[in-house]
PDB file of N, CA, C and O in Angstrom:
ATOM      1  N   UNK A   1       7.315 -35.423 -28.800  1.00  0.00           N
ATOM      2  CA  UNK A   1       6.196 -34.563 -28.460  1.00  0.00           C
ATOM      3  C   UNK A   1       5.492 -34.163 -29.750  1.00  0.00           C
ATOM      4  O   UNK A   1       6.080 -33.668 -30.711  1.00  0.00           O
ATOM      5  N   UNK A   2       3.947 -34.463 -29.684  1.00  0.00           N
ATOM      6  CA  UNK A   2       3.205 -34.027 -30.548  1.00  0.00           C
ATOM      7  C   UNK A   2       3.424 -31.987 -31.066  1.00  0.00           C
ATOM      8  O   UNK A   2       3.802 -30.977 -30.474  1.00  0.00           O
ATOM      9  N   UNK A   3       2.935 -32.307 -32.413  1.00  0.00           N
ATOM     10  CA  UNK A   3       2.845 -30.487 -32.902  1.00  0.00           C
ATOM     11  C   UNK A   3       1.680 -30.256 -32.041  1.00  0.00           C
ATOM     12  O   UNK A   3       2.084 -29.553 -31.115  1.00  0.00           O
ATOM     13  N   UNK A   4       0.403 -30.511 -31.891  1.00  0.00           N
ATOM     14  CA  UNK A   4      -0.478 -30.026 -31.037  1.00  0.00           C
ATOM     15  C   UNK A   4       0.063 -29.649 -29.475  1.00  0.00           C
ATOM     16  O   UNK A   4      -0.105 -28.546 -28.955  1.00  0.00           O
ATOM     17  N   UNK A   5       0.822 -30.922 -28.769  1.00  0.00           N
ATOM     18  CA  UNK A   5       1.255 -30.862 -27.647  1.00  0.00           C
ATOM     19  C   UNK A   5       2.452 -29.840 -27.353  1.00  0.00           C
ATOM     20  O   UNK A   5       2.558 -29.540 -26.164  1.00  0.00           O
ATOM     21  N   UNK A   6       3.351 -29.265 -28.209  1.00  0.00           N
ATOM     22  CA  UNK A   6       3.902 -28.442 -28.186  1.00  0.00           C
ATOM     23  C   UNK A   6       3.067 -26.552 -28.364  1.00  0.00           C
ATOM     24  O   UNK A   6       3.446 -25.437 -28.007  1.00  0.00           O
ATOM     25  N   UNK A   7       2.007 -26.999 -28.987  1.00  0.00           N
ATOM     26  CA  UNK A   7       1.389 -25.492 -29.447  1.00  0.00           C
ATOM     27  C   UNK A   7       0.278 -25.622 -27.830  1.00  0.00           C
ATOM     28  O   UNK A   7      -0.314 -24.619 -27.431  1.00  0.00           O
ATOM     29  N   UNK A   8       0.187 -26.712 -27.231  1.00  0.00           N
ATOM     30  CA  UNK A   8      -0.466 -26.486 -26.350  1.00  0.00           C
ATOM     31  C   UNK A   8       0.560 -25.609 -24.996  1.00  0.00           C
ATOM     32  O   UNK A   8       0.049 -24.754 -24.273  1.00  0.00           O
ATOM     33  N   UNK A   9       1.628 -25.921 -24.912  1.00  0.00           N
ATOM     34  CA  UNK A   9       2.805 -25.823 -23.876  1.00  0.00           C
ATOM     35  C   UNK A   9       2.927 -24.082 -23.956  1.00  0.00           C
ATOM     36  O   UNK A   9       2.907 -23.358 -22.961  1.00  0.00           O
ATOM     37  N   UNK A  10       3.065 -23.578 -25.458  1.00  0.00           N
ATOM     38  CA  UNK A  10       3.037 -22.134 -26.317  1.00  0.00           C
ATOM     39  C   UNK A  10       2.664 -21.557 -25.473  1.00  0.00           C
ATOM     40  O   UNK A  10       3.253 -20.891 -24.621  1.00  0.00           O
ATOM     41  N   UNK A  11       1.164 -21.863 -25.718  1.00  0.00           N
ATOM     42  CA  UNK A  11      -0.116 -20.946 -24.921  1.00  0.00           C
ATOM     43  C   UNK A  11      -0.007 -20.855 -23.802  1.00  0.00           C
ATOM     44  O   UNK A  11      -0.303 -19.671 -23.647  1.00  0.00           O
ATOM     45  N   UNK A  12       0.290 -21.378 -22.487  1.00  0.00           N
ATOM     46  CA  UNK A  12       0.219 -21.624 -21.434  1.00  0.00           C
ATOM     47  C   UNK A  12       2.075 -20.957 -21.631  1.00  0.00           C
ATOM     48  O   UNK A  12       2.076 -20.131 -20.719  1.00  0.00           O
ATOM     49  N   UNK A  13       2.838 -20.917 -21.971  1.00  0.00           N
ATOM     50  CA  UNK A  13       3.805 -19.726 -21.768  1.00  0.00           C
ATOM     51  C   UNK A  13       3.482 -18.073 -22.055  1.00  0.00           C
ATOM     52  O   UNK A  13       4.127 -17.082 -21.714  1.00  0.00           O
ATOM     53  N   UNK A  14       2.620 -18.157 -22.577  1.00  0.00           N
ATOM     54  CA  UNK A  14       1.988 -16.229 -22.939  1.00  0.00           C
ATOM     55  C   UNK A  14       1.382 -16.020 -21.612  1.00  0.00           C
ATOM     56  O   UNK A  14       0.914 -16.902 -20.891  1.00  0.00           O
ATOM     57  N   UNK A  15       1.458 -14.423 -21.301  1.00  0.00           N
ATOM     58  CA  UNK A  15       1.061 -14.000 -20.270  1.00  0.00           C
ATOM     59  C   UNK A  15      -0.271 -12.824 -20.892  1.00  0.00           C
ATOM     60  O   UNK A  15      -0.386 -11.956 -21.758  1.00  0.00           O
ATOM     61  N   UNK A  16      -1.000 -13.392 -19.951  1.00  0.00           N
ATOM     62  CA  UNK A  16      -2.188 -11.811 -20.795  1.00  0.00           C
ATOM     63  C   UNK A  16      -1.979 -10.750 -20.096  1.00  0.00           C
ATOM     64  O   UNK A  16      -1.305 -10.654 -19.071  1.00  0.00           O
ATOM     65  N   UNK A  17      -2.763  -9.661 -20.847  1.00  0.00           N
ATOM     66  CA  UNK A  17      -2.510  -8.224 -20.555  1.00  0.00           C
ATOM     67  C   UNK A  17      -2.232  -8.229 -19.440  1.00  0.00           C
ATOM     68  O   UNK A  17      -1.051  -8.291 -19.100  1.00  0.00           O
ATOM     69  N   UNK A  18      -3.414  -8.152 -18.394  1.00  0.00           N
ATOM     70  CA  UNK A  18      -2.836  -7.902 -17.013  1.00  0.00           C
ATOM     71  C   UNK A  18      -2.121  -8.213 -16.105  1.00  0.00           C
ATOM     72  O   UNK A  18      -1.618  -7.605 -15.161  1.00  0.00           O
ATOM     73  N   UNK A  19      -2.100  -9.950 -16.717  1.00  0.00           N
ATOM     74  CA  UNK A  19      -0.338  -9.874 -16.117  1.00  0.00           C
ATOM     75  C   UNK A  19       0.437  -9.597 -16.240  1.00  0.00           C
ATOM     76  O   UNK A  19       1.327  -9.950 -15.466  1.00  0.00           O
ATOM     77  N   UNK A  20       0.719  -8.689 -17.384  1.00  0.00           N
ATOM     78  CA  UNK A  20       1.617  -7.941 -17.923  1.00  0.00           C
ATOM     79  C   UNK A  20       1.918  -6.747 -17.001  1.00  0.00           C
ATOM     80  O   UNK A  20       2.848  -6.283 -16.341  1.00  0.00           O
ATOM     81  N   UNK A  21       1.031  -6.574 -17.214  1.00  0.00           N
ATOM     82  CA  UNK A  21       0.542  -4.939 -16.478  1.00  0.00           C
ATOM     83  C   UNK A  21       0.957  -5.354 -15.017  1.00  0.00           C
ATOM     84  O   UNK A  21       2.080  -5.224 -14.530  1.00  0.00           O
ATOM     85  N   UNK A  22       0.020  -5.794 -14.508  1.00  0.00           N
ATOM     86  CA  UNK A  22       0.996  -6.089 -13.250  1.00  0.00           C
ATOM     87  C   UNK A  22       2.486  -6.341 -12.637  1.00  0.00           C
ATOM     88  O   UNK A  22       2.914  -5.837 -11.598  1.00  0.00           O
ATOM     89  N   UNK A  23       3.176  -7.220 -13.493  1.00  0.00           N
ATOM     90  CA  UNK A  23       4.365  -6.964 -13.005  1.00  0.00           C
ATOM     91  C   UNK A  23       5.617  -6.266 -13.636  1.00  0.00           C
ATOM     92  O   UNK A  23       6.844  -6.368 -13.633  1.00  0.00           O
ATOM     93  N   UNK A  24       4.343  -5.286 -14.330  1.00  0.00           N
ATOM     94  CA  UNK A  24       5.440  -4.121 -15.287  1.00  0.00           C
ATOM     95  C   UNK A  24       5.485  -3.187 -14.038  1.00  0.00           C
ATOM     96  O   UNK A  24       6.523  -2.599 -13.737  1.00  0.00           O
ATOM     97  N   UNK A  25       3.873  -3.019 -13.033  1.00  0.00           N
ATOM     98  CA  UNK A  25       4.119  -2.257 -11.998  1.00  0.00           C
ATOM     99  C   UNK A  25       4.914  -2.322 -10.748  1.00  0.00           C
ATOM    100  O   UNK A  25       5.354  -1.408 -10.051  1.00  0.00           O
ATOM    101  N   UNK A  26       5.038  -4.222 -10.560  1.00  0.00           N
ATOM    102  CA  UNK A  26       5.889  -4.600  -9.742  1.00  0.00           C
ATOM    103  C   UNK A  26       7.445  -4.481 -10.087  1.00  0.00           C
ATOM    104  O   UNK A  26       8.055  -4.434  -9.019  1.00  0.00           O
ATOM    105  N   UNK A  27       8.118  -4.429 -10.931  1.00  0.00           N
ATOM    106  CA  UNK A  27       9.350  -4.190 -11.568  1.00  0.00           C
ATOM    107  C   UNK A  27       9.418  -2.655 -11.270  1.00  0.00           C
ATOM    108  O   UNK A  27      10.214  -2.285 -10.407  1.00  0.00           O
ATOM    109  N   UNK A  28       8.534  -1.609 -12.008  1.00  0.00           N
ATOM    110  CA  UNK A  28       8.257  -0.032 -11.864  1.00  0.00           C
ATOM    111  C   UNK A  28       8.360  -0.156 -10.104  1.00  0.00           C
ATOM    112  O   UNK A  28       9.182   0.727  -9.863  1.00  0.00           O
ATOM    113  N   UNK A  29       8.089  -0.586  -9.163  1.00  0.00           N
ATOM    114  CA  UNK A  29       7.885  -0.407  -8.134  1.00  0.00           C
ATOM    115  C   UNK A  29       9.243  -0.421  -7.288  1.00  0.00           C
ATOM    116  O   UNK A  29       9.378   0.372  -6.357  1.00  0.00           O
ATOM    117  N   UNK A  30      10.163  -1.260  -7.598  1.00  0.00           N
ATOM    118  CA  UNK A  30      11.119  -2.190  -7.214  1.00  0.00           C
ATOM    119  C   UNK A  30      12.285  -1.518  -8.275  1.00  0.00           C
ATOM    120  O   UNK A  30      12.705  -2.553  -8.792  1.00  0.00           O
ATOM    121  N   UNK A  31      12.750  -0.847  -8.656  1.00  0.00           N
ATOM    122  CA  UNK A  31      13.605  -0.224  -9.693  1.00  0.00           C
ATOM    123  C   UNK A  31      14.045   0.864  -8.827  1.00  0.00           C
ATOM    124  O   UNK A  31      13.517   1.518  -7.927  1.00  0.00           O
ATOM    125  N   UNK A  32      15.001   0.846  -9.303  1.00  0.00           N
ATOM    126  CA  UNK A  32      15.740   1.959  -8.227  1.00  0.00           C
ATOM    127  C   UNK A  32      15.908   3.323  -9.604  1.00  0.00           C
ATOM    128  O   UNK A  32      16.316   4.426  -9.241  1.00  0.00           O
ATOM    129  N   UNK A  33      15.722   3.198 -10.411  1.00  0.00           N
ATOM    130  CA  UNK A  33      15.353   4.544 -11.592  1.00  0.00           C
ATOM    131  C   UNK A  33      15.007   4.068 -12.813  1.00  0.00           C
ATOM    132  O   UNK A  33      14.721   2.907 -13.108  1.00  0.00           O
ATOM    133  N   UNK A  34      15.059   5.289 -13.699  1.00  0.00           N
ATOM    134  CA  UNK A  34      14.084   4.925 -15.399  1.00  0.00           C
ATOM    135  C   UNK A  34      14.738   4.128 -15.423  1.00  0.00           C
ATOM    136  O   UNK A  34      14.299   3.089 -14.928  1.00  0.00           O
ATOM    137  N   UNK A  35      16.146   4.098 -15.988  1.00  0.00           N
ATOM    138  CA  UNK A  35      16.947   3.217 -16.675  1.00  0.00           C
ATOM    139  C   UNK A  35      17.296   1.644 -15.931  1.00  0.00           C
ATOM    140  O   UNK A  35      17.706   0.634 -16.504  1.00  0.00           O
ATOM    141  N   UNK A  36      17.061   1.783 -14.852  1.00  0.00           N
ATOM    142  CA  UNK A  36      16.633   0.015 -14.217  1.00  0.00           C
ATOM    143  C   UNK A  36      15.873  -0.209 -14.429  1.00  0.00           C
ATOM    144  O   UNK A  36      15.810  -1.315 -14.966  1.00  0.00           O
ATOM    145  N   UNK A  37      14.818   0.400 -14.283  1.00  0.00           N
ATOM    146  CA  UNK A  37      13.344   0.148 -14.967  1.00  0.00           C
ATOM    147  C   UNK A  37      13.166  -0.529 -16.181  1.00  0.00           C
ATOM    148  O   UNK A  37      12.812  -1.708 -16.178  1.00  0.00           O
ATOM    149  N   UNK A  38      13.375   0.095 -17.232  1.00  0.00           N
ATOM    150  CA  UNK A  38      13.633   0.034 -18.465  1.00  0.00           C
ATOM    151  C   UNK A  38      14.884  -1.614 -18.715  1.00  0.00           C
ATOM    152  O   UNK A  38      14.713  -2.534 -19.514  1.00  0.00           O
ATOM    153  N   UNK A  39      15.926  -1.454 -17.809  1.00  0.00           N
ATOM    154  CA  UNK A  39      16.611  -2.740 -18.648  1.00  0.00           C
ATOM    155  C   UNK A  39      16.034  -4.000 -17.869  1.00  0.00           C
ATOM    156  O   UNK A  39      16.520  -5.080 -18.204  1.00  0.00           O
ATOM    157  N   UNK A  40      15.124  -4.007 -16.938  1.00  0.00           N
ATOM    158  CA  UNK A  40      14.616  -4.985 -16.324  1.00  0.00           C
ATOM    159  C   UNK A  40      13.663  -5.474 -16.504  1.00  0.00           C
ATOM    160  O   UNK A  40      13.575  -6.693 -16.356  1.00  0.00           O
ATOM    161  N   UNK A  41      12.478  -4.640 -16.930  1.00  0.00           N
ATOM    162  CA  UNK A  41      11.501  -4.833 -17.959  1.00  0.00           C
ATOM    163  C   UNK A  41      11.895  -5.736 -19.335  1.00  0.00           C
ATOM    164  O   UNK A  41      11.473  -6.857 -19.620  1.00  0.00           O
ATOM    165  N   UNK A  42      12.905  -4.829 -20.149  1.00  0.00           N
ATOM    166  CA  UNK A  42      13.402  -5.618 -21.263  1.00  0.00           C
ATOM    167  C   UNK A  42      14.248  -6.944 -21.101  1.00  0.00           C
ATOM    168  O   UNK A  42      14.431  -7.640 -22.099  1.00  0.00           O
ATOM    169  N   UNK A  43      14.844  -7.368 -19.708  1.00  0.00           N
ATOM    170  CA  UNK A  43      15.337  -8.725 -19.725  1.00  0.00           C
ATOM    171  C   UNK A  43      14.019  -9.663 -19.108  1.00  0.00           C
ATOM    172  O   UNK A  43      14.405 -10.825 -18.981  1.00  0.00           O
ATOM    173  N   UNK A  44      12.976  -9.543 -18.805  1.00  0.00           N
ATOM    174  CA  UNK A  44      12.097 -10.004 -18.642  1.00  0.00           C
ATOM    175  C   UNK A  44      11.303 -10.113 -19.611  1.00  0.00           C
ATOM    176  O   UNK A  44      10.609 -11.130 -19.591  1.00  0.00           O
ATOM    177  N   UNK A  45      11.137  -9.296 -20.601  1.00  0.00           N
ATOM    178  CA  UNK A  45      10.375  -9.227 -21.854  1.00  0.00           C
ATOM    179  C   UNK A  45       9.000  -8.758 -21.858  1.00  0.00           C
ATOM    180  O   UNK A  45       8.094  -9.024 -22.649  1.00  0.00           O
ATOM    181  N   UNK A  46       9.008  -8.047 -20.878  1.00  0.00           N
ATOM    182  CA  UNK A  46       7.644  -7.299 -20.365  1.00  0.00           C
ATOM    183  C   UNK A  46       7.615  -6.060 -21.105  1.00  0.00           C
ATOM    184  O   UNK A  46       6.549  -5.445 -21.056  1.00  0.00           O
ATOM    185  N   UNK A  47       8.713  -5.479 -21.890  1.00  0.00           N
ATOM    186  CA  UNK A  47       9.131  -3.818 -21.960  1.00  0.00           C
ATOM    187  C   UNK A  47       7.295  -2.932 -22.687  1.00  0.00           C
ATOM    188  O   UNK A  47       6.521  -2.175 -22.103  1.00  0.00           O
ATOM    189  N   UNK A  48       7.244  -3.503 -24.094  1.00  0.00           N
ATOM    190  CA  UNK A  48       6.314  -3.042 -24.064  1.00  0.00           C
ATOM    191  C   UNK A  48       4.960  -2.913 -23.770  1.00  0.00           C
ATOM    192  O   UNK A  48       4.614  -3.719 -22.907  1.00  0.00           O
ATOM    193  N   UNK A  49       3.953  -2.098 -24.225  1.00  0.00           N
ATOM    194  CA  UNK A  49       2.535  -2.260 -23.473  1.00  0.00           C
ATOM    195  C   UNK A  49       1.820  -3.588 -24.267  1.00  0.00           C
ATOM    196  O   UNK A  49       2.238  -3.954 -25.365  1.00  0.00           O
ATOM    197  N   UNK A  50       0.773  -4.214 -23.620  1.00  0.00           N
ATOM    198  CA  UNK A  50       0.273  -5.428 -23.748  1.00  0.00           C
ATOM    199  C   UNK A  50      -0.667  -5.202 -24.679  1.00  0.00           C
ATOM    200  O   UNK A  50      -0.714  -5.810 -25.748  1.00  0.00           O
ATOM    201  N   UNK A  51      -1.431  -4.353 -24.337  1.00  0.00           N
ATOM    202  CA  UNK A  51      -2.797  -3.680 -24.845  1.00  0.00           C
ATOM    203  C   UNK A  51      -3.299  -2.178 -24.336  1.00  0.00           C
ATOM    204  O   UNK A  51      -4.026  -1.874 -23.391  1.00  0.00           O
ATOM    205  N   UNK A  52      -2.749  -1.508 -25.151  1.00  0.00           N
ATOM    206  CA  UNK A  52      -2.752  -0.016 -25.033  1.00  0.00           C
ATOM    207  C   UNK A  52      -3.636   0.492 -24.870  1.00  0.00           C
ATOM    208  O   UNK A  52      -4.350   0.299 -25.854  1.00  0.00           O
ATOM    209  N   UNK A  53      -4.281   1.309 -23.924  1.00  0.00           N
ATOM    210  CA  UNK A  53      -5.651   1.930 -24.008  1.00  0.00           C
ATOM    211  C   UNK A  53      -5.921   3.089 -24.230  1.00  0.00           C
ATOM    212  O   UNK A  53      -5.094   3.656 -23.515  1.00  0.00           O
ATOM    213  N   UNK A  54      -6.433   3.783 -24.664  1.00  0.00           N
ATOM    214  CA  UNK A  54      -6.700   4.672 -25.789  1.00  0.00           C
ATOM    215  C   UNK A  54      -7.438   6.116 -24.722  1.00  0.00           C
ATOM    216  O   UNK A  54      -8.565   6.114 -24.227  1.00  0.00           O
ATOM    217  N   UNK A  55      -6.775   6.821 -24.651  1.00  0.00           N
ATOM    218  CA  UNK A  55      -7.288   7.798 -23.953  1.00  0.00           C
ATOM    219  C   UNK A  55      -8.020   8.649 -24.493  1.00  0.00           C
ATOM    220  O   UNK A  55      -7.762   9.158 -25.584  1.00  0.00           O
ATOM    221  N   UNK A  56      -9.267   8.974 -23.631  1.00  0.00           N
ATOM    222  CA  UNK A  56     -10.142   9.299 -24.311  1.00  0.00           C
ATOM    223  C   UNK A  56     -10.026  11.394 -24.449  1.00  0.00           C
ATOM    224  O   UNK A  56     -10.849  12.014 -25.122  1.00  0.00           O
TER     225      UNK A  56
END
């Protein structure tokens, strides 16, 4: 496999923000408390925020 063809495969494994966001809410939804929350997020690799938004 080409270096291009591998950096192409990369990209198409990243998830953008809102899919992030989304199934940080679907996990949050489906968690039976913080701390499931929290280690299920982190075995998924969702834990932190994607793109933080800045409150005004």
């Amino acid at each position: 496999m080409s270096e291009s063809e591998q950096t192409d495969l990369g990209a198409e494994d990243e998830l953008d923000a809102g899919q992030v966001r989304k199934a940080q809410r679907v996990v949050a939804a489906q968690s039976l408390d913080t701390d499931d929350c929290r280690m299920l997020l982190s075995m998924l690799g969702i834990a932190e925020n994607p793109d933080p938004v800045e409150l005004r």
